[in-house]
Each structure stands twice: as C-alpha cells, then as structure tokens.
N, C-alpha and C positions, 0 to 999 in steps of 0.2 A: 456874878455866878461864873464859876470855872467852865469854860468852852466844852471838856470835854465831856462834864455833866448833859452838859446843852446839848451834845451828841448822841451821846448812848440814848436820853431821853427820844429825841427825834427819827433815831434808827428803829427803838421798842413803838414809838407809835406809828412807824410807816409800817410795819413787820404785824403789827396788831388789824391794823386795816390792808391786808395784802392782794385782796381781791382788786381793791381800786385802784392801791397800788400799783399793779400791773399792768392794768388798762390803761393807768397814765402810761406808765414805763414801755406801752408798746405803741401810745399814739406819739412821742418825744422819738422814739426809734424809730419808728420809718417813716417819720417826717425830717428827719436829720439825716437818716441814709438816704431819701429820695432827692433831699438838695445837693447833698455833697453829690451825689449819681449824675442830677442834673446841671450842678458848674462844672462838672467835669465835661461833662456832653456839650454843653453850651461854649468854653474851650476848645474845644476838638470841632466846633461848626465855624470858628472863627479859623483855626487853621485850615482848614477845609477849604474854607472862601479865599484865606490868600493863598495856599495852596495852587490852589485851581487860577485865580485870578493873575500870576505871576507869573504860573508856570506855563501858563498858555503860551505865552510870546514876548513877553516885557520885561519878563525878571526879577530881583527885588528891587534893584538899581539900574537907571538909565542915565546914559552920558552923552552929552554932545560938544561939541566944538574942542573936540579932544585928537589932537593928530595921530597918524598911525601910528606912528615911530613910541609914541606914549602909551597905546593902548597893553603893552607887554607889561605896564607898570603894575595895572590894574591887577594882576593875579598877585594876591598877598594871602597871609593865612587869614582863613574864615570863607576865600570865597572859592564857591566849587569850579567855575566856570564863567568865562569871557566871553561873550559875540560881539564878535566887530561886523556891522551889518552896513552897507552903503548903499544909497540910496539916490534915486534919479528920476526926477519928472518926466512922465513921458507919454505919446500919443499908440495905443494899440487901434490899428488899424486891420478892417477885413473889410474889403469892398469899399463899396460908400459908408461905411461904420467908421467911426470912431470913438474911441472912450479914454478918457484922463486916467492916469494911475503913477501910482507911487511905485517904482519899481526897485524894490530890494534884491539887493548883490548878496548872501549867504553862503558860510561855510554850510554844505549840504549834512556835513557826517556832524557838527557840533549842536547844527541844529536839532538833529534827530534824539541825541543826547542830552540836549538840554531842555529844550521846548516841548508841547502838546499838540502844535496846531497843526502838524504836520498828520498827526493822527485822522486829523477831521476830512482827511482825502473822501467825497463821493464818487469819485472815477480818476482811472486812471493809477499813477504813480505819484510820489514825491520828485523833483529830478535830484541824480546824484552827482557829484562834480566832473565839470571836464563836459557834461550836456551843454546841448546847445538848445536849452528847452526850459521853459517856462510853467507855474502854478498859478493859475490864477481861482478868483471865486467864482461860485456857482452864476452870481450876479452878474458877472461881466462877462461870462460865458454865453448865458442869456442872452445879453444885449447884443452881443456881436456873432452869434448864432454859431456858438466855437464846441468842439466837439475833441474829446482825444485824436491825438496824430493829426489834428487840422494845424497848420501855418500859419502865424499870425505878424502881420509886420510892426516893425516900432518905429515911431517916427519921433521926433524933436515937438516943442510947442510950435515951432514956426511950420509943422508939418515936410519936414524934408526928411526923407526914407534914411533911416539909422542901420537897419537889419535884418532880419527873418528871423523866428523862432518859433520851435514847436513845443503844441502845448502836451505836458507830459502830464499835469493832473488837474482836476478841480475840486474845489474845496470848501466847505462851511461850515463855520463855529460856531455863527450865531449872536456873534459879537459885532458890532456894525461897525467900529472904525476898522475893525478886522477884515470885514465883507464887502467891504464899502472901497473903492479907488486904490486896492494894493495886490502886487502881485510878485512871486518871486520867483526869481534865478541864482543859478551860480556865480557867486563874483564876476568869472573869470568869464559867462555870458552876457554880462551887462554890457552896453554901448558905449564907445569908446566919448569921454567927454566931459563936463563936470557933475562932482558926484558928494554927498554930503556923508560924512561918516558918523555913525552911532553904535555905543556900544552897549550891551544887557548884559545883568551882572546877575548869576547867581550865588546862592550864599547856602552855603554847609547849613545842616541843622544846627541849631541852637546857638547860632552865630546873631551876636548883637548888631542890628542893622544900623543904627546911631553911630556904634563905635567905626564902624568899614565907612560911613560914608564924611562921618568926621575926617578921617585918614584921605579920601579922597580929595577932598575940598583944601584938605592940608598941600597934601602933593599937586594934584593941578588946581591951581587957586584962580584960573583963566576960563578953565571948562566949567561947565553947565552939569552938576550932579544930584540927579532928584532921585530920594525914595520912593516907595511904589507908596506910603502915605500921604505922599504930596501929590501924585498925579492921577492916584487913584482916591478924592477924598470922599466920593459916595459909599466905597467899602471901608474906608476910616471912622466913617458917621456911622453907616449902620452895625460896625463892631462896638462904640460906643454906646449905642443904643439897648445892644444886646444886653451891655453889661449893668445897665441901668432898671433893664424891666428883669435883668436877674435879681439885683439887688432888692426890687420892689417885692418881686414873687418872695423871699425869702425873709423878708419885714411881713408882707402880709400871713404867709402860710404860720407863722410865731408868733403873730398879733392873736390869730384866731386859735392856735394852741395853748398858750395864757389864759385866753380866758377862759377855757376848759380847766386849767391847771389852778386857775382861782375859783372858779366853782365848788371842784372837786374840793379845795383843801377849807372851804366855807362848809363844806359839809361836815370833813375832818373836826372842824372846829366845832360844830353845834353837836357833832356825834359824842366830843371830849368834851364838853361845854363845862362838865363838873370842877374837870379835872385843872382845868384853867383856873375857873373859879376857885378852888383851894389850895392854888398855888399865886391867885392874887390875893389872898386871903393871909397866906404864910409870908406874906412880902415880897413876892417876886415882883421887879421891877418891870414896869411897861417896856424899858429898851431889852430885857430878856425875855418879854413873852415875843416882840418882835425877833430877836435873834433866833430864840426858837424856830419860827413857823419858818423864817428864811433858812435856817439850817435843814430841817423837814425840805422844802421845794428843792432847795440847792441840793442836797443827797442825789434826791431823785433825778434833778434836771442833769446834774454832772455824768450822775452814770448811766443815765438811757442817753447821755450824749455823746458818751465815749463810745458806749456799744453801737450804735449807729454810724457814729464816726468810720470807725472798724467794719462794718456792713456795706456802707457808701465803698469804701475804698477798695475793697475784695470786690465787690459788683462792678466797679471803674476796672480793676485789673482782668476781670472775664472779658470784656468788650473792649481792653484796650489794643489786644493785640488781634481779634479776629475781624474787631470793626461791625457797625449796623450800618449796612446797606440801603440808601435813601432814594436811590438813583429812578425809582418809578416815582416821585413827587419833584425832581427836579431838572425834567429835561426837557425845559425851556427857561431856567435859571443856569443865567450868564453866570454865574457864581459857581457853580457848579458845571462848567462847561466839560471838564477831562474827565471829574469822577465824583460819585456822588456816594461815596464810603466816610461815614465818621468814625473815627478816633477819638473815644473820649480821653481827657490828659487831664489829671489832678496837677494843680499848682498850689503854689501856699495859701492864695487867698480860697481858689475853690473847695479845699479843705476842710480847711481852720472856722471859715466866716459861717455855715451855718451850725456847729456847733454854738461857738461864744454865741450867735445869736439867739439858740435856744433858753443857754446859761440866763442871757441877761433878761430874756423875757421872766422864764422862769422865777429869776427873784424877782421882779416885779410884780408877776403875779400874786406873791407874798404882799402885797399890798392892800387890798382888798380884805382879807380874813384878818390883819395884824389889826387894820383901822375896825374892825367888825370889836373883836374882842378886848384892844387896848380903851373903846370907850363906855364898854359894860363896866358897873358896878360890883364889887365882888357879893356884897350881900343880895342886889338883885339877882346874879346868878344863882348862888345858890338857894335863892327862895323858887326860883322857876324851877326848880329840877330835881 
C-alpha cells in the first residue's frame, strides 16, 4: 500500500478524533519544551560551578615547575590571562603566636582582573602593588589576634625574623584550602629567599581546554600542566553526574508519556475498531495496519515535538541573557562561591535529545494498539460491532 495513502488516511483519523488529539499534542509539547528548558538549565549550572570554581583563584590551568623566563610563553591564543604567583613557606608571628602559611607573591592589578577571591575582603583592603602589607584569612586573623593596621612579623621555618608587614585586609571564601594556611602579598613584598613559582591560566570563552593544554605540555614537556579536571575531580564527578540523572529524568518523563500515548491510540483503535476490521477484510496487510497506527503516533509525536522543540528554545533564550538568580539557596555552596546566577545555554545535545526522545518513544508506543488489532480476526471484528 502506497505510503502516501497510509498518510492522508492517518491525518483524516487524528483530525476526526481531534479533541484527544490535542490533549496528546499539548502533553508531548510541554513535556519536550520543559526538558529542552531544563538541559539547557542544567548546562548553565555546570558552567556556573566551573565558572565560579576557577574563577575564584585557580583558573582553568595550573602550572608548575615552569621558570620565569617561560612563563611569557604561556599567553598564546585562546587564553585570557597569565598569573605568575610565587610562593613561600613561612612562620607569621605576633607575640608568642605563631602560625604556618603559604605566603603568595601576586601581581596585585592582574589579580583583581582575573580572580574572585579578592572580592571575599571582610575588612579592610586588598593590598595594591609596591605595599608593604599583607591578606590574610579571617582564620589566621583569629588565631593571631590580628586586626587591620596591626603588624605582623614573618619569620623562616627555623623561626629567624625575615620582616614586618602590615595587615591590609582579611578575607573568606569559604573554601578551606583557601582559608586554611595562605596568605597574600605583593611579589615585590615577599621575603627575600627561596621561593616556588606557579602559574593560573585563564581561557577566553569557548576556548577548548584540551586543545591549550595539549599546546602546553607540547611546549614545556618538563613542567607540570593540570587542568582544572584533574585537580578539581569532585566538580568533574558531580558534572557527570548531572548529566546522567538528566539523561534519566528524560527516559523516565517519555517512558511515562508513551504510555499515555498508547492508551490513548488503544482507544483510537477500539473507537475505529470497524474501520480496521473492513480494511482487514479488503486485505490490508498486518505490516500496513502497523505502518498505519506508527504513521498516526509518528504525525503527532513529530509535530508536538517540533513545536516544543521551538518553545524550549524561545524560553532558553528569555533566561539566557537576564539569568535566574539562585544565590539565596547557595551561599554556603563552595560551587557557587562568586555568584550564584544561571545561565541557561542550549547545546546540540540539550536540544535535539529530548525531542528524538519523544519521537522514539512515541513510535513505540505504537506498539501496543498495532499488537492489539494485528491479532484480531477480521470476521470476529466485525461480528462484535
């Protein structure tokens, strides 16, 4: 039987029962605009975490055992920004106090432009270069009973007086390797002595991180070059995670619209029960009574999955530029330590995947009504009706 028989017939009986029609056609549409809505959302919470997670102080790339003289190499295209930060173990001292801290040398103006943590000042200032003044955490503030404009000495591990510095601010993010034994200065404040260099690497938007850090490892093949993947792999796991109980939510939410979509067309079928019947009667073959009902679902499932498709994606573009606002549910989420604004961002997969998923349910659904009526009798039909 010619397909496009198979059509018109399938169009004349959705259009014939159009009440149900519709009910299908508006539960298939905003259940396929609310997923596409939602992998876009779900997208935008993953950038959001590296966002936030990178931008605080680490970057997307971090480098070590990389000399100075090299570190100029590191600006190639794709990345925004370089910090060469140096670093020195050392004793801060007030009175009988003592406390262990990692003390970082910083460019004061690069950081301010590149970084977030600096934002997290609860007193005081950040210092700006050419100070002879120090940041430290609220924690080690604490401990050493340190106050803005208070003095604080630095001493070596063997404990022998390095210098004086004043503390310019204190600070918490909330991040505990953050919070926890480090404190910064301007390079050009740090104690004269040995001192380790490392460097954070930000990267332009939509800059492939793989490819920059391939290049890296290419050019210094001595240095130490980890993505923020590798040294951040709890926010690597839980983006995977995400994308998993997304995939589930969108199997399940088209498991359970199927089988509304096979009810409904079981009913189609007992409502036409005749009609069937005298067209297995005139010898219409069992693989065209199935082509049939799959042409019938398929109609419906394609185009309530286009228009949804289209509604998803105009509701992604209202939210993608003004952002939903999250920030009262996450602030004591390290993941959202800078800002707590989504950005929803359609990608191919968050698109595409819950329509086809509707589609393929959809024919499936055809399953049920096809096996209902392909093992009826034509003459038992017709005697029941």
């Amino acid at each position: 039987m010619r397909f496009t028989f198979l059509l018109k017939i399938a169009a004349l009986t959705l259009w014939r029962s159009w009440r149900a029609s519709v009910v299908l056609l508006f539960m298939v549409i905003s259940a396929v605009a609310a997923l596409v809505f939602l992998s876009a959302l779900a997208v935008g919470t993953n950038d959001a975490m590296i966002r936030n997670s990178t931008g605080l102080f680490s970057g997307q790339i971090a480098g070590t055992g990389i000399q100075e003289l090299e570190a100029h190499r590191l600006q190639i295209p794709g990345v925004k920004q370089v910090l060469v930060r140096r670093q020195q173990e050392i004793l801060l001292g007030t009175g009988e106090s003592l406390e262990s801290v990692v003390l970082m040398g910083v460019d004061p103006a690069g950081e301010k432009e590149a970084t977030a943590y600096w934002k997290k000042t609860l007193a005081g200032t950040y210092p700006a270069s050419g100070e002879e003044k120090i940041f430290v955490s609220q924690d080690t503030a604490k401990r050493l009973k340190l106050a803005i404009g208070d003095t604080v000495n630095l001493l070596n591990l063997k404990g022998l007086p390095l210098k004086t510095l004043t503390i310019a601010g204190i600070y918490r993010t909330g991040i505990s390797h953050l919070d926890q034994g480090l404190a910064f200065c301007p390079a050009q404040a740090l104690p004269e002595g040995a001192t380790d260099l490392s460097v954070a690497v930000f990267l332009q938007a939509d800059t492939l991180l793989e490819s920059i850090v391939t290049q890296y490892r290419q050019m210094l093949p001595l240095a130490s070059i980890t993505a923020w993947t590798e040294f951040m792999p709890d926010l690597k796991q839980l983006i995977d995670l995400d994308a998993i109980c997304m995939a589930i939510v969108i199997t399940l939410v088209f498991a359970i619209v199927s089988v509304g979509i096979s009810c409904t067309f079981l009913i189609f079928t007992l409502k036409n029960l005749r009609e069937h019947g005298i067209m297995k009667a005139m010898g219409v073959l069992p693989g065209d009574t199935a082509l049939l009902l799959m042409t019938q679902i398929g109609l419906l499932t394609v185009f309530a999955a286009a228009i949804g498709t289209l509604a998803g994606f105009l509701t992604v573009a209202l939210f993608s530029q003004r952002g939903i606002d999250i920030s009262a549910f996450t602030s004591h989420n390290q993941y959202f330590s800078v800002s707590g604004i989504l950005y929803p961002r359609l990608t191919g997969p968050a698109l595409l995947t819950p329509p086809l998923v509707a589609i393929l349910f959809g024919l499936a659904a055809a399953i049920w009504p096809t096996i209902y009526i392909i093992r009826k009798n034509p003459a038992d039909i017709l005697r029941s009706v």
